[in-house]
N, C-alpha and C positions, 0 to 999 in steps of 0.2 A: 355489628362490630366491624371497625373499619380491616381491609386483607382478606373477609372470608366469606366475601359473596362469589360467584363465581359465573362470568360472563355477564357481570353488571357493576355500572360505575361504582368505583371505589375511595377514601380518600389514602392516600398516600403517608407513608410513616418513613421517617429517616431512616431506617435500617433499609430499607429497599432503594436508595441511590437514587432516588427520587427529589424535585422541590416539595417541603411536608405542601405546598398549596396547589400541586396540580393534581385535578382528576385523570385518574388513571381508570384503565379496564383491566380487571383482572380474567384471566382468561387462558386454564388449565393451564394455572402455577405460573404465569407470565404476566407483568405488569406492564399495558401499552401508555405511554403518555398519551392523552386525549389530545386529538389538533385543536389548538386556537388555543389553548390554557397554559402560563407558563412559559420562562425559559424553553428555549429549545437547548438543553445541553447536553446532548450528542451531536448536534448538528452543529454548534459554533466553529467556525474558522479555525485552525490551528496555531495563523500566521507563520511567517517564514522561519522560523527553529523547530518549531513544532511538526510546522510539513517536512523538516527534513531529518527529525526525528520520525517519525511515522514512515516514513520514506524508504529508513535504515531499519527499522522495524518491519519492513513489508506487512504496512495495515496501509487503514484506508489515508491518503494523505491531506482529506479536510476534516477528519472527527479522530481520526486514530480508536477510533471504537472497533472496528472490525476489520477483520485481512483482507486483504484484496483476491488473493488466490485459495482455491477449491482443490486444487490437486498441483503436482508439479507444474503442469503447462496450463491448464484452464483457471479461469478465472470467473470471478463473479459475475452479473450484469452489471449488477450493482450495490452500493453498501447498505447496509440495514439500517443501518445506524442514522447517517443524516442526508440519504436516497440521490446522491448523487449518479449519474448513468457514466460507467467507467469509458465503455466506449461509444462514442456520440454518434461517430458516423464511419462509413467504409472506409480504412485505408488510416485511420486513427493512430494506429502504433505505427508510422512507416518512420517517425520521429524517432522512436525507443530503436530503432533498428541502429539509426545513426551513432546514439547515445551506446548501446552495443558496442559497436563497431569502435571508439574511441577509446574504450574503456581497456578492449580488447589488444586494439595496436599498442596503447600506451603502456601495456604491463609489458607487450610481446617486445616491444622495442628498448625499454627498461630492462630485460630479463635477460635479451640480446645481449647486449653490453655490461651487462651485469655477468653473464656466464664467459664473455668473451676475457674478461678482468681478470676474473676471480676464480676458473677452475683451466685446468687445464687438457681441456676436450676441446679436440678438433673441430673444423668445421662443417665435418660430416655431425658429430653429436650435438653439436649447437644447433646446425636446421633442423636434428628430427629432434630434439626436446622444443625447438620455439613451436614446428607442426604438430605435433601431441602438444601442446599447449594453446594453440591456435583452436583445434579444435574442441578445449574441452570447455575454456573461458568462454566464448560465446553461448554455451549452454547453461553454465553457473551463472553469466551475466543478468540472465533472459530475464530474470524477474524481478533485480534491481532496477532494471533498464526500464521495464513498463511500469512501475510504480514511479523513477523518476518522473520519466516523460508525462507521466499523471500530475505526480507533484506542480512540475515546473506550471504546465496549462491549468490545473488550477487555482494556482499564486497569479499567475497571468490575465486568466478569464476564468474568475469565479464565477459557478452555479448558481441562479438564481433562487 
């Protein structure tokens, strides 16, 4: 009966988000698409709405199947889904730092002017809210910034 062998090819039933035509391995309660059979549909491209949907999502930014991060600061190697390698080589996010860093003056410098407008706090209160701010954005940023700098270099130079 197709779904209830276990650790042997299976075929696939619509209810499991499967094509019903690829072989799959079923394998304690987990359906693997068999290589070479089938669509790859976790792994297709997302193109450019997509990757910046997935982006805003912090998932992966060419399948949007799975997250990119493991805990606050750690990150995967890489996604499950369609085995792209997040970081290729040493020094890979020094991009996302930039992207950071933009993100950051641009609210800081908006907020500026914005506070300088619109309340009526000195310039003593103005610098310690933009530095308590300074410091806290660069840390909310941190993980839009490296799924960016993902996005963008994958939209750029696709994975083979």
């Amino acid at each position: 009966m197709p779904g209830q062998a276990c650790g042997k090819v299976v075929s696939a039933t619509a209810g499991q988000g499967i094509h019903p035509e690829v072989p799959v391995l079923r394998l304690r309660g987990y359906y693997l698409r068999m290589p070479g059979h089938g669509p790859d549909l976790a792994g297709e491209p997302a193109g450019v709405w997509g990757t910046l949907r997935n982006v805003l999502l912090l998932r992966c930014p060419r399948c949007g199947s799975r997250p990119v991060f493991s805990g606050m600061f750690r990150m995967f190697a890489s996604c499950r889904g369609c085995r792209p390698t997040f970081e290729r080589e040493s020094g890979y996010f020094v991009g996302s730092i930039y992207v950071n860093y933009g993100f950051t003056a641009a609210l800081l410098i908006g907020g500026d002017f914005a506070l300088e407008r619109l309340t009526t706090l000195g310039p003593g209160g103005i610098l310690g809210s933009c530095a308590a701010a300074g410091v806290v954005l660069p840390i909310l940023f941190f993980r839009p910034a490296r799924v960016l700098w993902l996005g963008i270099d994958i939209l750029l130079d696709p994975p083979a």
